[in-house]
N, CA, C and O of each residue as an XYZ file, in Angstrom:
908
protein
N    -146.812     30.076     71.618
C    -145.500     30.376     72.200
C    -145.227     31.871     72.028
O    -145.300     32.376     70.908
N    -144.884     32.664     73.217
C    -144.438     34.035     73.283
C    -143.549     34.665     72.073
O    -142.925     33.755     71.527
N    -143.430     35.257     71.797
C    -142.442     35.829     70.051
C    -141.134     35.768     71.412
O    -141.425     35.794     72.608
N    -140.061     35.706     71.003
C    -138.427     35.972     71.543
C    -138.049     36.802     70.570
O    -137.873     36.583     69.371
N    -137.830     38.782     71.854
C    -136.889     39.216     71.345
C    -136.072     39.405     71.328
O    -135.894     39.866     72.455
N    -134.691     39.455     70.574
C    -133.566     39.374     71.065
C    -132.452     41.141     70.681
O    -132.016     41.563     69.610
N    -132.370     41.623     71.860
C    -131.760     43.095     71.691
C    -130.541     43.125     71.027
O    -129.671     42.421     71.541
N    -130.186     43.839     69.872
C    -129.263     43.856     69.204
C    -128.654     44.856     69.719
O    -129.250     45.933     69.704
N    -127.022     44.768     70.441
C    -126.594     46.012     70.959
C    -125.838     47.542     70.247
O    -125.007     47.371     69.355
N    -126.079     48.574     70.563
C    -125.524     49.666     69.742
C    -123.948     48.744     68.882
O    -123.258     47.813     69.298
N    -123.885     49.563     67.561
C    -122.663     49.408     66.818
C    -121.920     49.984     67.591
O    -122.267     51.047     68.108
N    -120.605     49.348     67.869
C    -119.211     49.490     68.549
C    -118.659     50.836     67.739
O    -119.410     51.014     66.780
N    -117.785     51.680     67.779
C    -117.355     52.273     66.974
C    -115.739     51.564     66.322
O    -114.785     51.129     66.967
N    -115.891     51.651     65.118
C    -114.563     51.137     64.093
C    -113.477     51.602     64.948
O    -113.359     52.671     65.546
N    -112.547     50.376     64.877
C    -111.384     50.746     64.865
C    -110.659     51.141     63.656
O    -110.675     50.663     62.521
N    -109.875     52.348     64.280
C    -109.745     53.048     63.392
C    -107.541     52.358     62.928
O    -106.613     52.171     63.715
N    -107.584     52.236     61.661
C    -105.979     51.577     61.409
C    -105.092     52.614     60.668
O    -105.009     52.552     59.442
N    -104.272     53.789     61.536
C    -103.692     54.425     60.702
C    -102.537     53.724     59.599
O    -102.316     52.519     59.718
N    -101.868     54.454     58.611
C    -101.236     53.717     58.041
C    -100.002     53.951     58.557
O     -99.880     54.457     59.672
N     -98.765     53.544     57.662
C     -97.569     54.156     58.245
C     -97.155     55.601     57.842
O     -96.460     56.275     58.602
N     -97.619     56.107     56.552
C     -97.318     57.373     56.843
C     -98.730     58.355     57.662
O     -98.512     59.560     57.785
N     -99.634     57.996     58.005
C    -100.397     58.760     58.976
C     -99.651     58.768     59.943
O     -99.507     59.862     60.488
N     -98.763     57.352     60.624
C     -98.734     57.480     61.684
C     -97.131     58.517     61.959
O     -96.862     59.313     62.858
N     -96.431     58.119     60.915
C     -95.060     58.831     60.744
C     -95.307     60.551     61.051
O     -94.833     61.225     61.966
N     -96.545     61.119     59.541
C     -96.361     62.284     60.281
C     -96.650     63.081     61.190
O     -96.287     64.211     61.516
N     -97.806     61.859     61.789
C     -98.336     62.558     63.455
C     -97.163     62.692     64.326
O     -96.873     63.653     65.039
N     -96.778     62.020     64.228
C     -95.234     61.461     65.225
C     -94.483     63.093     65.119
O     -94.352     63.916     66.026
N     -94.079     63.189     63.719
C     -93.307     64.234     63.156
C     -94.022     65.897     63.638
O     -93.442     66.866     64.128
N     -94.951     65.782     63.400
C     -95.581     67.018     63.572
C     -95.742     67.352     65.182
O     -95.860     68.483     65.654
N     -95.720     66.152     65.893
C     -95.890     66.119     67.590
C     -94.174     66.719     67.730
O     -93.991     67.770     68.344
N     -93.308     66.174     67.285
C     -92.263     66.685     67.483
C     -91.852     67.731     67.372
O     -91.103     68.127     68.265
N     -92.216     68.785     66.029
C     -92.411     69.866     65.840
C     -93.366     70.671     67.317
O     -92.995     71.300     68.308
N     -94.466     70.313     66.886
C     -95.364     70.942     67.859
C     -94.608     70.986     69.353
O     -94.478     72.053     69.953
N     -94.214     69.946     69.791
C     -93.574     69.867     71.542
C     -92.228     70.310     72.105
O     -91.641     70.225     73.184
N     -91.832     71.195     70.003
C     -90.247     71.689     70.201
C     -89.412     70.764     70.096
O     -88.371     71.227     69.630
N     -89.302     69.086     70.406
C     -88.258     68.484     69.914
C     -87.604     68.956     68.974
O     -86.446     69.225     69.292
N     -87.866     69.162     67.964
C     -87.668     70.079     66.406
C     -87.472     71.502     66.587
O     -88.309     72.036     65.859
N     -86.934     72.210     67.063
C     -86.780     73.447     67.185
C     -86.692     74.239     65.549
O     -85.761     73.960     64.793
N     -87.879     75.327     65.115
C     -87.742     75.975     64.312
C     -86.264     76.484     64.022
O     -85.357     76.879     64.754
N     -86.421     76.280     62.415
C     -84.760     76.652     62.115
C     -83.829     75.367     61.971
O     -82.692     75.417     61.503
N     -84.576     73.976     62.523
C     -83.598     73.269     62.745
C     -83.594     72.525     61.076
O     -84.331     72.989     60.206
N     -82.833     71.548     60.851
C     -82.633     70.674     60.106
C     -82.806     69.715     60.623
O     -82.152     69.537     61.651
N     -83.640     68.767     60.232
C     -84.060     67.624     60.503
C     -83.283     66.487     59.651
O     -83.362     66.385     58.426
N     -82.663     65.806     60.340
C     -81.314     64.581     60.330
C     -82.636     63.197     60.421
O     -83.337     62.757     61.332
N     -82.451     62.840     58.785
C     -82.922     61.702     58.674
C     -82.855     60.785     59.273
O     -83.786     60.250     59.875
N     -81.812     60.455     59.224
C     -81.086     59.203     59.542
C     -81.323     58.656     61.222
O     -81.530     57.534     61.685
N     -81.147     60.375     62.028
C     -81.231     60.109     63.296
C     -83.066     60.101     63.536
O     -83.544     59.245     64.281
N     -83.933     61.070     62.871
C     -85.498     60.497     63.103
C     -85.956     59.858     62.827
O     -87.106     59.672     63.225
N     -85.233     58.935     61.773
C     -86.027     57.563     61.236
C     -85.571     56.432     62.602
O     -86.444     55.698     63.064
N     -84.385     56.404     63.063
C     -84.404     55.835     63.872
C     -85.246     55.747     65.366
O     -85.847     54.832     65.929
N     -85.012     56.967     65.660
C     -86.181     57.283     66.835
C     -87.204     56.727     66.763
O     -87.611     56.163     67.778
N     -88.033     56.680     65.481
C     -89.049     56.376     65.463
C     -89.358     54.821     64.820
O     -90.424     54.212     64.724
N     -87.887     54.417     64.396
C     -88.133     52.891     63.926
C     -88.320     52.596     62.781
O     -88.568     51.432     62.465
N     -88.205     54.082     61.449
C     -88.952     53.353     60.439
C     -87.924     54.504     59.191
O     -87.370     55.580     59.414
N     -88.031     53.581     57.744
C     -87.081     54.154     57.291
C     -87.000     55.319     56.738
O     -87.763     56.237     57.040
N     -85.746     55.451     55.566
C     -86.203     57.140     55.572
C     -87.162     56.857     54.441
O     -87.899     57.835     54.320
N     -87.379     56.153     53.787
C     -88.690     56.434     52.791
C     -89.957     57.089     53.394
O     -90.457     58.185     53.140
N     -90.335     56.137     54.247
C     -91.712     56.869     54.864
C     -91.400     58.075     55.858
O     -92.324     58.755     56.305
N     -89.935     58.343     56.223
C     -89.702     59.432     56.596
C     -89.900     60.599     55.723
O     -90.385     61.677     56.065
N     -89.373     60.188     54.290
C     -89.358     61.708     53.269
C     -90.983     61.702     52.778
O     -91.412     62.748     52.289
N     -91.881     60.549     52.901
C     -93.092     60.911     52.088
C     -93.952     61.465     53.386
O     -94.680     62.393     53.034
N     -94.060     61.168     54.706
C     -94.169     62.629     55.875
C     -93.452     63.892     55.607
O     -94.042     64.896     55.208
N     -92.292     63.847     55.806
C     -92.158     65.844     55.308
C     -92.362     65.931     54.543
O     -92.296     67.160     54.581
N     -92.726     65.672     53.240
C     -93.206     66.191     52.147
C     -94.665     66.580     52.951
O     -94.684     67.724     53.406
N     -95.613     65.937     53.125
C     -96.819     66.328     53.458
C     -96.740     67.258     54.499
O     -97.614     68.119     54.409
N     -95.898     67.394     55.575
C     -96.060     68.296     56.268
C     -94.856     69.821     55.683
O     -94.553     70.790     56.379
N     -94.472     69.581     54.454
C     -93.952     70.684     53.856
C     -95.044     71.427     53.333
O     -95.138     72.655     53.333
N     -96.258     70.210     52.674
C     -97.474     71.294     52.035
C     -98.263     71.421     52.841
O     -99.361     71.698     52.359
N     -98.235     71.320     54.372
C     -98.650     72.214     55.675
C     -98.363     73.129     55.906
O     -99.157     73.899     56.446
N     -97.007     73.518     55.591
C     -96.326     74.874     55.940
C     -95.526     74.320     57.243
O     -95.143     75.064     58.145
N     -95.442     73.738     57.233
C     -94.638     73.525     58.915
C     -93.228     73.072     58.745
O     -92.449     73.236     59.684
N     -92.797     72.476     57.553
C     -91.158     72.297     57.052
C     -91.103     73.126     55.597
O     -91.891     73.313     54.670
N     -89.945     73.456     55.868
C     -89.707     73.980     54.155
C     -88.548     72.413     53.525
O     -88.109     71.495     54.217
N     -88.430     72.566     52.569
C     -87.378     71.752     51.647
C     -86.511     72.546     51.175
O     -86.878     73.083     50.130
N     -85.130     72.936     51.669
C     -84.256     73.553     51.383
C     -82.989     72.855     50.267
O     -82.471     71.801     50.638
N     -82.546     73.450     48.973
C     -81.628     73.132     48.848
C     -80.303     72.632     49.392
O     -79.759     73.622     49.883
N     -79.530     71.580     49.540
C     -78.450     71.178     49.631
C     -78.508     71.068     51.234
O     -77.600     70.700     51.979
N     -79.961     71.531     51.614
C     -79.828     71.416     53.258
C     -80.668     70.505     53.432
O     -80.090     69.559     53.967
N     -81.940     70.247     53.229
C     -83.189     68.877     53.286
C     -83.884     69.662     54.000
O     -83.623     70.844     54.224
N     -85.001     68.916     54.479
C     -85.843     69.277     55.637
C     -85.582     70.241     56.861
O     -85.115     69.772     57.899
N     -85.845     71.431     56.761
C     -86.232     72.559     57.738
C     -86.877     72.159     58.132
O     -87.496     71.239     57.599
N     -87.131     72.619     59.338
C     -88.270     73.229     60.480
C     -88.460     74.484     60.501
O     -87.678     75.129     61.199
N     -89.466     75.175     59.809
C     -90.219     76.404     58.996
C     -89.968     77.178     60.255
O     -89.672     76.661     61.332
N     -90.132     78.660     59.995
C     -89.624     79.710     61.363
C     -90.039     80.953     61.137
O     -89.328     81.550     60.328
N     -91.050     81.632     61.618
C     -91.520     82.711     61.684
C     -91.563     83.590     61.859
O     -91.042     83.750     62.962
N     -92.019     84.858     61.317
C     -91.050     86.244     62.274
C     -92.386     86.029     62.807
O     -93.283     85.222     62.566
N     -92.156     87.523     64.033
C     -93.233     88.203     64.471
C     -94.146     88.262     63.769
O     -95.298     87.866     63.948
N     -93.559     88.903     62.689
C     -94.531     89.796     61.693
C     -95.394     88.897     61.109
O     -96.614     89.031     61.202
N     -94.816     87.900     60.456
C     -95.699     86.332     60.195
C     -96.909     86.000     61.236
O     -98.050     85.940     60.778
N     -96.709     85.804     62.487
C     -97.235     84.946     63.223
C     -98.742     86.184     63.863
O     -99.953     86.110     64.075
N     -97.888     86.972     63.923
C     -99.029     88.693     63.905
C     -99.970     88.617     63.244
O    -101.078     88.718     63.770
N     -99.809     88.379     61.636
C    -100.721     88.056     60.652
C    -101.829     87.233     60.394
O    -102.951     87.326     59.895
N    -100.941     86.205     61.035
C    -101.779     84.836     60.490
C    -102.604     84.625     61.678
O    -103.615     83.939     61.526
N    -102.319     85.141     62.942
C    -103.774     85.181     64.155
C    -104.211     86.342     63.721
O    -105.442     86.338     63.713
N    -103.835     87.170     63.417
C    -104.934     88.400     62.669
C    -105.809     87.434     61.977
O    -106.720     87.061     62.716
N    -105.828     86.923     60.835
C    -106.081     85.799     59.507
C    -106.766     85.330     60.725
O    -107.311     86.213     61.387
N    -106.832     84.329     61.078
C    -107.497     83.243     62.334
C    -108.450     84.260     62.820
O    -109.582     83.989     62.421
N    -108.417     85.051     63.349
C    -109.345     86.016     63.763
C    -110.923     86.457     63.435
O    -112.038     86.588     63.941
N    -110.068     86.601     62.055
C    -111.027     87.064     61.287
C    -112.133     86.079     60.593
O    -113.288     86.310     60.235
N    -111.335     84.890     60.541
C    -112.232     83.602     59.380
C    -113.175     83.259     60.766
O    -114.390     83.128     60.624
N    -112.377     83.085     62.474
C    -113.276     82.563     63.023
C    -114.774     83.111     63.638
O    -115.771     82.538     64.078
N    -114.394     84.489     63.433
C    -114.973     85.140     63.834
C    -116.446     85.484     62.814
O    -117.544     85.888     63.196
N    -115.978     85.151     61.403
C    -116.912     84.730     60.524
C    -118.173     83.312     60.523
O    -119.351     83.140     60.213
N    -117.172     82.632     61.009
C    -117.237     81.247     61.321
C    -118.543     81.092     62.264
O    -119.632     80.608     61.959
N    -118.125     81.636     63.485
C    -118.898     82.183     64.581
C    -120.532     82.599     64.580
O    -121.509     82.070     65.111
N    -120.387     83.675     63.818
C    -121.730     84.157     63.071
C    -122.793     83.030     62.551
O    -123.904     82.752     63.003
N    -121.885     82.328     61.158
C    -122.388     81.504     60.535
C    -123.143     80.366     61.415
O    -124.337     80.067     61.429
N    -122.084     79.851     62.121
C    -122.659     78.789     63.238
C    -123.763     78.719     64.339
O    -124.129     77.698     64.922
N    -124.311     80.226     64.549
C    -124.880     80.147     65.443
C    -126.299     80.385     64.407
O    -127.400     80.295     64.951
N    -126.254     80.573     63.475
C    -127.464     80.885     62.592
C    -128.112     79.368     61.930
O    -129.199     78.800     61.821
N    -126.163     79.074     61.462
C    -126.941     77.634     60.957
C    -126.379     76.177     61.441
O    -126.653     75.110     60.892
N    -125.963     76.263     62.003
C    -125.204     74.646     62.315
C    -126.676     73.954     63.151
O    -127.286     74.595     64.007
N    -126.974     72.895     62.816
C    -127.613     71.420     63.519
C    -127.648     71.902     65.200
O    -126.944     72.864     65.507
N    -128.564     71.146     66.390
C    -128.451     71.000     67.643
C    -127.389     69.826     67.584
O    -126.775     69.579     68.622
N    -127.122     69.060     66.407
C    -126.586     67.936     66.737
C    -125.035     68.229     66.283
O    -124.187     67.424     66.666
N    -124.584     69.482     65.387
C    -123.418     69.617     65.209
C    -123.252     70.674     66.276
O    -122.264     71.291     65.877
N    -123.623     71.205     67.334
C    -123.828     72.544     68.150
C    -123.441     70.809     69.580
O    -122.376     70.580     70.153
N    -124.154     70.369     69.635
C    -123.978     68.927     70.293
C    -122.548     68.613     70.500
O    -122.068     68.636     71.634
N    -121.991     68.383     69.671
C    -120.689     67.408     69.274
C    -119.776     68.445     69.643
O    -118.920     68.384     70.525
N    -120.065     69.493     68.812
C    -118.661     70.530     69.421
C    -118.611     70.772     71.149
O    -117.610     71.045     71.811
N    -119.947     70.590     71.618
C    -119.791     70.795     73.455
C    -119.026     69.582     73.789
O    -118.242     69.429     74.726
N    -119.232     69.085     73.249
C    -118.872     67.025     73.974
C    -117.338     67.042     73.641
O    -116.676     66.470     74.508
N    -116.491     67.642     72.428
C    -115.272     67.434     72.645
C    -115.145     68.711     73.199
O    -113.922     68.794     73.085
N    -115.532     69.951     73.799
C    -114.734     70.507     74.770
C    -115.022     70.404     76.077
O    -114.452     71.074     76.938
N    -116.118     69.378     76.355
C    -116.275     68.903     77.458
C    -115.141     68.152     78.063
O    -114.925     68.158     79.275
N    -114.248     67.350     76.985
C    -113.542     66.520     77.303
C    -112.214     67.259     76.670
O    -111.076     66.832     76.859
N    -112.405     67.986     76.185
C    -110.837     68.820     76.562
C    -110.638     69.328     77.579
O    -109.448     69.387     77.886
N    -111.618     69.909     78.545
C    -111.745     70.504     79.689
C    -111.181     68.986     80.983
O    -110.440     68.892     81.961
N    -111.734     68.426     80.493
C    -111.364     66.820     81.633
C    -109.583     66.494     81.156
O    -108.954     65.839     81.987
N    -109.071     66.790     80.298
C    -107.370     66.614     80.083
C    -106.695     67.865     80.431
O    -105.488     67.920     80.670
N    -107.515     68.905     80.457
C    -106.909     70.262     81.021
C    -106.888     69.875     82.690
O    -105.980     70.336     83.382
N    -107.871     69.061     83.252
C    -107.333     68.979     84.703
C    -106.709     67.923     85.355
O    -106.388     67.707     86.524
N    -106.576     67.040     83.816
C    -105.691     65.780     84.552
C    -104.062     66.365     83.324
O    -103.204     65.609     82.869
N    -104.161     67.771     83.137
C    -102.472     68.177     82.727
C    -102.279     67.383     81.830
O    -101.375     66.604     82.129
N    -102.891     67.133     80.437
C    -102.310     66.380     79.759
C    -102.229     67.357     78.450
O    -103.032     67.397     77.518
N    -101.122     68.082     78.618
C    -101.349     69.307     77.539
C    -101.412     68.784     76.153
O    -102.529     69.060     75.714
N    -100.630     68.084     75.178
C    -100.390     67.795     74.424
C    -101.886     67.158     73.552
O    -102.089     67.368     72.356
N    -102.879     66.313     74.515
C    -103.888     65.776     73.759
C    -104.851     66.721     73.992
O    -105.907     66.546     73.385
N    -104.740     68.025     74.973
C    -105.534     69.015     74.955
C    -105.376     70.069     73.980
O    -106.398     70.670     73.647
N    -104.249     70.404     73.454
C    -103.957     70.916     72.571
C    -104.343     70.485     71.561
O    -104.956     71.310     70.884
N    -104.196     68.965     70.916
C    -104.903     68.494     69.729
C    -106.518     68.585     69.702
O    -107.224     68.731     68.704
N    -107.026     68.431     71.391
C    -108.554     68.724     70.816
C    -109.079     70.090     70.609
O    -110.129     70.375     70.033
N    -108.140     70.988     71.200
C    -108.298     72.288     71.278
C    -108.427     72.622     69.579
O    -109.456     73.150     69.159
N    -107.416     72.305     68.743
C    -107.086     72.758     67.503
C    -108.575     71.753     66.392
O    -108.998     71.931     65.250
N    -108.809     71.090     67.118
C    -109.913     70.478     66.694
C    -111.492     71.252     67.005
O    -112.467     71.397     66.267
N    -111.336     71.503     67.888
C    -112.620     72.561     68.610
C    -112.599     73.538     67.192
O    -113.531     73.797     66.431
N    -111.111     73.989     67.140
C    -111.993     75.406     66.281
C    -112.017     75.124     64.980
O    -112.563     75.848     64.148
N    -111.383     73.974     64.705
C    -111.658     73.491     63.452
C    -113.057     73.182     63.088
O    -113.665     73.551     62.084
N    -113.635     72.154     64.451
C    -114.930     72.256     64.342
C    -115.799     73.656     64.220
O    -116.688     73.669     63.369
N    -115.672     74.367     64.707
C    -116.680     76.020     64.730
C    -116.184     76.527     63.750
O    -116.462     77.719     63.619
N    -115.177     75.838     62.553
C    -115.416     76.344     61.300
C    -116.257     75.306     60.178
O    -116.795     75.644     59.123
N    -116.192     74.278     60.637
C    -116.995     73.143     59.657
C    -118.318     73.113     59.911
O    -118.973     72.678     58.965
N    -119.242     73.579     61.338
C    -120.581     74.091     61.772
C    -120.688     75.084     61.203
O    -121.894     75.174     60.973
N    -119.914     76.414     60.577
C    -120.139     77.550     60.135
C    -120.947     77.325     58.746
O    -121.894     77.980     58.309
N    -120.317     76.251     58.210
C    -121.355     75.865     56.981
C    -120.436     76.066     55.659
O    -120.402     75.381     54.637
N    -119.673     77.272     56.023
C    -118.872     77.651     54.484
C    -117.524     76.919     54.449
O    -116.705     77.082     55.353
N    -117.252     75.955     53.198
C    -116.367     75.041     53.218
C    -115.156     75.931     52.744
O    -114.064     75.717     53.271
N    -115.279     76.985     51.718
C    -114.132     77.944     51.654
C    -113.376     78.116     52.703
O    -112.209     77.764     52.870
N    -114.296     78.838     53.612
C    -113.801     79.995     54.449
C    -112.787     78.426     55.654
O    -111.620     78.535     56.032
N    -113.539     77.427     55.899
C    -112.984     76.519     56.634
C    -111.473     75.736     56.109
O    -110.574     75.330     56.846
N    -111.535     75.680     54.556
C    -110.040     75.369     54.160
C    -109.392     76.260     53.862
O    -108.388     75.947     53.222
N    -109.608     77.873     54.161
C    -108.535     79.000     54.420
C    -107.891     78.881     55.652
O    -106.687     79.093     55.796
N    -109.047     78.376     57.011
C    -108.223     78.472     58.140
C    -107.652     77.332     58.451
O    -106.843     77.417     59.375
N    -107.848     76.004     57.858
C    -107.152     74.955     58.042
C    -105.615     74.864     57.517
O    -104.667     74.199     57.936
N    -105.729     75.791     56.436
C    -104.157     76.461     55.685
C    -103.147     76.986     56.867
O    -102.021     76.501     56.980
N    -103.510     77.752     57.518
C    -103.294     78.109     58.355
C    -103.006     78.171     59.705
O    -102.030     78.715     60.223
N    -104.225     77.378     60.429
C    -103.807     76.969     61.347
C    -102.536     75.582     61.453
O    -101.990     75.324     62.526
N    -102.309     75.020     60.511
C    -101.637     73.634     60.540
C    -100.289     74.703     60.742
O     -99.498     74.394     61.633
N    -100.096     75.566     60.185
C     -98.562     76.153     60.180
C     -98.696     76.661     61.524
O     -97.739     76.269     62.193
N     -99.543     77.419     62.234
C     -99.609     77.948     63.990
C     -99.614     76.661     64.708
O    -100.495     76.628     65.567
N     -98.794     75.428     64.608
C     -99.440     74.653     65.687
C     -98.066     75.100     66.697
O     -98.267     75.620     67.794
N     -96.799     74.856     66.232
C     -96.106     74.946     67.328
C     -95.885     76.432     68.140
O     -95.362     76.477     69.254
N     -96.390     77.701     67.372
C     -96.394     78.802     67.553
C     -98.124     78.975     69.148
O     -98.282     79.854     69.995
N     -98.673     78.179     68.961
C    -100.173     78.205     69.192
C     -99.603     77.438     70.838
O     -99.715     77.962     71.946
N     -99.062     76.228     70.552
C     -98.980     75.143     71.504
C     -98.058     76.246     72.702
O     -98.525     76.270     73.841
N     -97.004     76.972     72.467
C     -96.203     77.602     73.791
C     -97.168     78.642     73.849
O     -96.677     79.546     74.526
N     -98.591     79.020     73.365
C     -99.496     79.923     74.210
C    -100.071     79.382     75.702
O    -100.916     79.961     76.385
N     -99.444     78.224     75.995
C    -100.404     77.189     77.206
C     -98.867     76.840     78.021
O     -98.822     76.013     78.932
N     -97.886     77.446     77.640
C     -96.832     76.780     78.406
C     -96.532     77.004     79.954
O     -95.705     76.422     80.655
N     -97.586     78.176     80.350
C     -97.306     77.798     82.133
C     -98.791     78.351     82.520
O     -99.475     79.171     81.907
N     -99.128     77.524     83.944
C    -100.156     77.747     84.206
C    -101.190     78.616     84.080
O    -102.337     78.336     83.729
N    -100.764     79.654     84.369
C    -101.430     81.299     84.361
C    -101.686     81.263     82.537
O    -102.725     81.830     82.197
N    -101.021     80.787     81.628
C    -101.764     81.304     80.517
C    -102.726     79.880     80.214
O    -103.535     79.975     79.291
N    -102.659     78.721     80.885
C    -103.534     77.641     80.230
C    -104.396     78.093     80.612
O    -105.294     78.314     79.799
N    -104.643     78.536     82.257
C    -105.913     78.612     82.567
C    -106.944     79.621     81.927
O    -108.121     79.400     81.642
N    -106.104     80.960     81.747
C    -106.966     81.516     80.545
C    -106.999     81.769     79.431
O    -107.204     82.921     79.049
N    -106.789     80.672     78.536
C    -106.765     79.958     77.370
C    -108.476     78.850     77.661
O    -109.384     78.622     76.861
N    -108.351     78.519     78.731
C    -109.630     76.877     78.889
C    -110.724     78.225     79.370
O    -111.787     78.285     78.752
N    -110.549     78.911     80.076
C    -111.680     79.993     80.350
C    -112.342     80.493     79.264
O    -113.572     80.545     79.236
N    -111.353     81.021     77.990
C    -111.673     82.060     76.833
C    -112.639     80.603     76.298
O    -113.809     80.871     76.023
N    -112.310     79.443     76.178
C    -112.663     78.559     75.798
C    -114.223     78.488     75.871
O    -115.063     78.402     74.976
N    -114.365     78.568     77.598
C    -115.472     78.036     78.233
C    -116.942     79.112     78.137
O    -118.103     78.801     78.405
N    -116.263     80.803     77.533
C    -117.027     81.808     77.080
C    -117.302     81.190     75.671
O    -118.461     81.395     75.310
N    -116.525     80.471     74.761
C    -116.802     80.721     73.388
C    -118.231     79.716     73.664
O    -119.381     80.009     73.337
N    -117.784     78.496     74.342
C    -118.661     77.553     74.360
C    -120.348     77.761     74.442
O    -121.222     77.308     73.703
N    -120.435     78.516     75.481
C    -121.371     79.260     76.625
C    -122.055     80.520     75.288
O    -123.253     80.689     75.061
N    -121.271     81.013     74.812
C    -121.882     82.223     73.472
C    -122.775     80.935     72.352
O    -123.933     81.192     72.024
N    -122.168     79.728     71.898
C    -122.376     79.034     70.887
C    -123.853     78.000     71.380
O    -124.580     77.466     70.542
N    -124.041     77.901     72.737
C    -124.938     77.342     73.089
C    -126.165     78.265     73.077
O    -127.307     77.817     72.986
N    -125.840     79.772     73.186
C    -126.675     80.173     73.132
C    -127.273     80.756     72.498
O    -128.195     81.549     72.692
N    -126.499     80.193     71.189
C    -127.172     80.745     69.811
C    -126.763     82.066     69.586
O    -127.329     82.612     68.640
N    -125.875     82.775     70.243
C    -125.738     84.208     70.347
C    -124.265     84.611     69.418
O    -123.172     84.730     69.971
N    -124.414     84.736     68.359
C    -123.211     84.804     66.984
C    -122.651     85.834     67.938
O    -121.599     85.550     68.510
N    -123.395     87.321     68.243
C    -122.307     88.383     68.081
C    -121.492     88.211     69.700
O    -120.590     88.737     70.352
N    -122.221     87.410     69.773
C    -121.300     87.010     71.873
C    -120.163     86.684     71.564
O    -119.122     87.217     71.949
N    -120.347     85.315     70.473
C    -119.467     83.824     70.083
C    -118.551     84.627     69.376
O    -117.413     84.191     69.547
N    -118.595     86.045     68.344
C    -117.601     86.535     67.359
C    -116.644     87.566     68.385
O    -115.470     87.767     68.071
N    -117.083     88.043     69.319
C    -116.709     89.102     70.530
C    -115.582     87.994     71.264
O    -114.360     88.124     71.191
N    -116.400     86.730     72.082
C    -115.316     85.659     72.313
C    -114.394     85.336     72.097
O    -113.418     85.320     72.848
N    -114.509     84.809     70.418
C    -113.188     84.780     69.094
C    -112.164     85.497     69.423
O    -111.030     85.178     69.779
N    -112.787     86.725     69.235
C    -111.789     87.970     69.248
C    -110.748     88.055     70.278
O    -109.522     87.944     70.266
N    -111.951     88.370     71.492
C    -111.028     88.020     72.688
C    -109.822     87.153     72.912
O    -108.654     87.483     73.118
N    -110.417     85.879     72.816
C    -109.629     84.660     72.655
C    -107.807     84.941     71.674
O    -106.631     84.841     72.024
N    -108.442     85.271     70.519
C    -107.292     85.243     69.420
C    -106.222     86.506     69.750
O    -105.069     86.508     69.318
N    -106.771     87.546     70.560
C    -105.738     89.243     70.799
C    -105.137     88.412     71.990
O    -103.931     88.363     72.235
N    -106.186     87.721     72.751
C    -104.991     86.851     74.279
C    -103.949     85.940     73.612
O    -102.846     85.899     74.157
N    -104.147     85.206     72.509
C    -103.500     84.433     71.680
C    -102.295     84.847     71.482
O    -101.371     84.143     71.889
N    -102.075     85.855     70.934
C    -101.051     87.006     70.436
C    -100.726     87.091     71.874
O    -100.208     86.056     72.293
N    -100.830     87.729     72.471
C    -100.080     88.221     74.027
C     -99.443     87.276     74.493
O     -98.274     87.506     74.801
N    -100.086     85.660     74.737
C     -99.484     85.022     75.691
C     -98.158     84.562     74.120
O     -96.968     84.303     74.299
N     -98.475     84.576     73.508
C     -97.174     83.939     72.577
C     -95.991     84.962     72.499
O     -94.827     84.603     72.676
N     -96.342     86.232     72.229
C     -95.323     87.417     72.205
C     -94.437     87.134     73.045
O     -93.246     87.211     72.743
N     -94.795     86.808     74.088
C     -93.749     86.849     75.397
C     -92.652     85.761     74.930
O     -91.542     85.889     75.446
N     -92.862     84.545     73.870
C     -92.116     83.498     74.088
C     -91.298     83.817     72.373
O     -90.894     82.788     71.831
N     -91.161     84.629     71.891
C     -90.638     85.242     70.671
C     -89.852     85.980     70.391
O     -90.364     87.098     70.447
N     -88.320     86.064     69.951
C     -87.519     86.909     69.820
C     -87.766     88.184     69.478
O     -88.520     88.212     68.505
N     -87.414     89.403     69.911
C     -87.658     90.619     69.195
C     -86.930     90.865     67.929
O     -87.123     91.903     67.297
């Protein structure tokens, strides 16, 4: 009798079960990030626990975590801020971004895997596919993920939890760099050079890119910033 083989199909990928405060401070931080929350503001328990359905306990153990993001402060006798930046701050800290990615950059093209060089094309392949079906908000999250990734390919785990410090406090400052057409599109372009430098193994292209990328960064945000 013939052997029977029987094909075992690829593993499914896990579903993944956030908890309730994962899911609280994604919620929270989307709000921040999309301006619901306007920097400066005070955030009214009572009225965001409702919005979102859930009480203020798991409301206060989210801002706490996104206080040691940098993205709320905890003010005396006032509660929960929404953290607020000068110029001069936000100047800095893409200076800061600049510089780690641009380190980053180097590192990655010397040493990261075909298979971690792989993965980073595949999610901006598909950030590029939500940039043309306008879905800013989940393009923005993979965006902030992209360069998170081209710091975790860089190899140096330091230099990658300096800019993760950091970038978590630029998200809502970062997110109105894409707020009208003319700057998304060259925002996904600067993108599509970094990509194009990193495939080709070419650090000082990919650190030139960075650069580029992060001084346009600064410009398109200036415009949306009090003097």
């Amino acid at each position: 009798m013939a052997e029977t083989f029987v094909e075992v199909p690829p593993a499914a990928p896990p579903i993944l079960r956030r908890t309730l405060h994962e899911e609280v401070t994604n919620r929270v931080r989307d709000m921040i990030t999309e301006g619901q929350l306007a920097p400066g503001t005070r955030i009214n328990e009572g009225l965001v626990g409702k919005q979102l359905g859930v009480s203020r306990t798991p409301l206060r153990e989210a801002l706490k975590t996104l206080a040691s993001e940098g993205l709320i402060e905890i003010v005396p006798a006032r509660g929960a801020v929404v953290r607020a930046f000068s110029r001069a701050d936000i100047a800095d800290m893409l200076e800061a971004l600049k510089a780690l990615e641009q380190t980053a950059a180097r590192f990655a093209c010397a040493r990261a895997s075909d298979e971690d060089v792989a993965g980073l094309q595949a999610l901006h392949r598909r950030m590029m596919e939500l940039y043309a079906e306008r879905r800013r908000l989940e393009y923005f999250k993979l965006n902030q993920e992209i360069h998170s990734g081209l710091m975790r390919i860089g190899g140096n785990a330091t230099l990658a939890w300096a800019h993760e410090a950091i970038q978590a406090r630029m998200k809502r400052i970062r997110f109105t760099g894409a707020d009208s057409a003319e700057k998304w599109a060259a925002a996904a372009a600067e993108h599509e050079e970094m990509m194009a430098a990193l495939e080709a193994r070419d650090g000082e292209r990919l650190a030139r890119a960075v650069a580029v990328h992060m001084d346009e960064t600064w410009h398109r945000v200036a415009r949306t910033l009090p003097d």
